[in-house]
C-alpha positions as a Markdown table, in Angstrom:
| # | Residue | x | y | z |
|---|---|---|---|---|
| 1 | Unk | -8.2 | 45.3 | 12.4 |
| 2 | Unk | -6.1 | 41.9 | 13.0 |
| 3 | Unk | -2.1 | 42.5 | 12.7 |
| 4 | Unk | 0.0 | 41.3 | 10.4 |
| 5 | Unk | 2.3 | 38.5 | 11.4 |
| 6 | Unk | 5.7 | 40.2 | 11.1 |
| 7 | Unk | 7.2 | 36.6 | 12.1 |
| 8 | Unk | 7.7 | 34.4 | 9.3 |
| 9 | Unk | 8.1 | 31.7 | 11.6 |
| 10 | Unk | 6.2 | 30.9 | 14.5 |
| 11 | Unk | 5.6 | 27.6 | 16.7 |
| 12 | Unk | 2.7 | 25.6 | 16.4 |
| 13 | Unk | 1.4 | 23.4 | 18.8 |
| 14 | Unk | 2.7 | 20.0 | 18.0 |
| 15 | Unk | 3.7 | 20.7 | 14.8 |
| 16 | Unk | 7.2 | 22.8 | 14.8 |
| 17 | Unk | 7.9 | 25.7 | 13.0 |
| 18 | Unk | 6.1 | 26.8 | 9.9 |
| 19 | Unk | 6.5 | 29.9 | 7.5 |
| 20 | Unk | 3.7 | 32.4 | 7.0 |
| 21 | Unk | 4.5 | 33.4 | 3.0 |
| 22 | Unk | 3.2 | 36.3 | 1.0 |
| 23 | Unk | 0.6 | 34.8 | -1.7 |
| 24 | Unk | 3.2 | 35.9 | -4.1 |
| 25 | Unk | 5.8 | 33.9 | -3.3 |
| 26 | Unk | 3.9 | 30.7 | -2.5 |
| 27 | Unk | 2.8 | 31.1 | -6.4 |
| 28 | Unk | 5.8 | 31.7 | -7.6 |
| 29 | Unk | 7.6 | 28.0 | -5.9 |
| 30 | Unk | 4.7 | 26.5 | -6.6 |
| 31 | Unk | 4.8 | 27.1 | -10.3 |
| 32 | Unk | 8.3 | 26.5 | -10.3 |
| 33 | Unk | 7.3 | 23.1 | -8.9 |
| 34 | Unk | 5.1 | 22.6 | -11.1 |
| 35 | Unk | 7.2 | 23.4 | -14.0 |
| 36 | Unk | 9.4 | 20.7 | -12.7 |
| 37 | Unk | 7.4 | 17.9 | -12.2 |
| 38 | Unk | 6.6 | 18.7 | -15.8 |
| 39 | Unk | 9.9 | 18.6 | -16.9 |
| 40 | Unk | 9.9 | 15.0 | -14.9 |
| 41 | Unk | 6.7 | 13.8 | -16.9 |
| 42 | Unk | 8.6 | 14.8 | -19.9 |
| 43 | Unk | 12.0 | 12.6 | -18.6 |
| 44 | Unk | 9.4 | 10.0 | -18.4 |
| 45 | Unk | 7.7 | 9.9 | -21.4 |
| 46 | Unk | 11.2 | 10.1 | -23.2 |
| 47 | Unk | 11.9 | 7.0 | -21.4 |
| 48 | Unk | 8.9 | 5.4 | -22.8 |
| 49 | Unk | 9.6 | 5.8 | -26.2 |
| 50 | Unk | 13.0 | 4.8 | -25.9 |
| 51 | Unk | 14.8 | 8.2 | -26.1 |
| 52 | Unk | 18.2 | 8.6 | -27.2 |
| 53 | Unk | 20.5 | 8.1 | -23.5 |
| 54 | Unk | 22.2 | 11.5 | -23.7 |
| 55 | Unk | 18.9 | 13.1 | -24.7 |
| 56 | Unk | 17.6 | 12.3 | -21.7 |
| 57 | Unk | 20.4 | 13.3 | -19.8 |
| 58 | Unk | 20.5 | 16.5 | -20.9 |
| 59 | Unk | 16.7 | 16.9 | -19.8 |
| 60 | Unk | 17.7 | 15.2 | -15.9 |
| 61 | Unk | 20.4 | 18.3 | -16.1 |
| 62 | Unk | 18.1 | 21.1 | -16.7 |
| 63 | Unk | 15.9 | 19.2 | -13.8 |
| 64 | Unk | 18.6 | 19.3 | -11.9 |
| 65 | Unk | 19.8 | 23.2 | -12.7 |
| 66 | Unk | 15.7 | 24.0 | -11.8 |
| 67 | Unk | 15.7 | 22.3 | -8.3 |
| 68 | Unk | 19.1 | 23.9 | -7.0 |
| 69 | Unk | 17.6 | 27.4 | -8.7 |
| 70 | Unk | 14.1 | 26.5 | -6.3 |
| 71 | Unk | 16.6 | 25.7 | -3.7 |
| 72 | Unk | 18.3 | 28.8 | -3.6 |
| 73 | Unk | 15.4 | 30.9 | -3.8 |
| 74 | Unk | 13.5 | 29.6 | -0.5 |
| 75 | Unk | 17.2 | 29.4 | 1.3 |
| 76 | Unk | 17.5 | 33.2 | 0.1 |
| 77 | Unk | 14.2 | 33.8 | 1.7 |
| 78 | Unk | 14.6 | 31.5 | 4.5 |
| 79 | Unk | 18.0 | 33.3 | 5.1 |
| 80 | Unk | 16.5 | 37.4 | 4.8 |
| 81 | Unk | 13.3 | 36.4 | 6.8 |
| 82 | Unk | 13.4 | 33.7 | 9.3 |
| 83 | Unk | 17.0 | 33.9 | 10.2 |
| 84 | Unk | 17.2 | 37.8 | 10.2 |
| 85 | Unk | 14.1 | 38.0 | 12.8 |
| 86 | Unk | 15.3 | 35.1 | 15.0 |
| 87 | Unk | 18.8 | 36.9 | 14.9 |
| 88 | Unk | 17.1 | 40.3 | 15.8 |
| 89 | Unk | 15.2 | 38.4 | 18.3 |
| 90 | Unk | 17.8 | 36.8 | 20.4 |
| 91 | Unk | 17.5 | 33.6 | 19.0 |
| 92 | Unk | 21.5 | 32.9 | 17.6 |
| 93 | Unk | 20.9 | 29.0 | 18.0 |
| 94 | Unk | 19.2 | 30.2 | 14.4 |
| 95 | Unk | 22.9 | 30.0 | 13.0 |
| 96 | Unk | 23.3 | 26.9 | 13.8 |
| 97 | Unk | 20.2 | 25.3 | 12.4 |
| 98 | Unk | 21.0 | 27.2 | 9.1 |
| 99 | Unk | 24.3 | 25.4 | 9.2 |
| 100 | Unk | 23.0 | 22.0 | 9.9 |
| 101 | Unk | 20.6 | 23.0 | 6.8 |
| 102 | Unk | 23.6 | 23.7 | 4.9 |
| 103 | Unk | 25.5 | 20.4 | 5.7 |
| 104 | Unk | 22.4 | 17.9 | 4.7 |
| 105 | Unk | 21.6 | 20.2 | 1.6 |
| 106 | Unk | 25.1 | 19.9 | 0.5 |
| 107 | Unk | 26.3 | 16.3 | 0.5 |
C-alpha cells in the first residue's frame, strides 16, 4: 500500500511548490468560490438594471467580507500545515515567506 503524503507541500519539477489538500477542504474553498463568483454575477446583474448605488455597495461589501473570510481560511491552513512541517523540518526561511505573504496580502 502507497503512503500517504504527510507533506503538504512538496517540489515539483519546474513548477514550484504545490499543496496536496484533503478532498474535503478543496470542496469546501471551492464552493466558497463559487458562492462568490455568484455573489459577483449578482453585483452584475444589479448593475444592469440600474440598481440603486448603495444597494450595490452593500452587495461589493459582503463580497468583500467573503474573500477576506476565504483568505483566512487557506492562510489558517497554510499556516497549521505547510509552515508547521517546514518549521519541524528545518526549513525556518518558511517564516519569512509567510511574512512576505503577509506584506503583499495586506496593502
Amino acid at each position: 500500500m502507497a503512503e500517504e503524503r504527510k507533506c503538504c507541500c512538496c517540489e515539483d519539477a519546474g513548477s514550484g511548490r504545490t499543496k496536496h489538500r484533503s478532498e474535503k477542504e478543496s470542496k469546501d474553498l471551492l464552493n466558497r468560490l463559487r458562492r462568490i463568483e455568484g455573489q459577483v454575477r449578482g453585483v452584475q446583474n444589479m448593475l444592469e438594471n440600474d440598481a440603486y448605488c448603495p444597494d450595490i455597495l452593500i452587495q461589493v461589501s459582503a463580497i468583500n467580507s467573503a474573500l477576506n473570510s476565504f483568505s483566512k481560511t487557506l492562510l489558517a491552513s497554510h499556516m497549521k500545515s505547510c509552515v508547521v512541517d517546514d518549521i519541524k523540518n528545518g526549513k525556518e526561511e518558511v517564516i519569512d515567506e509567510l511574512v512576505e505573504t503577509l506584506q503583499k496580502v495586506m496593502k
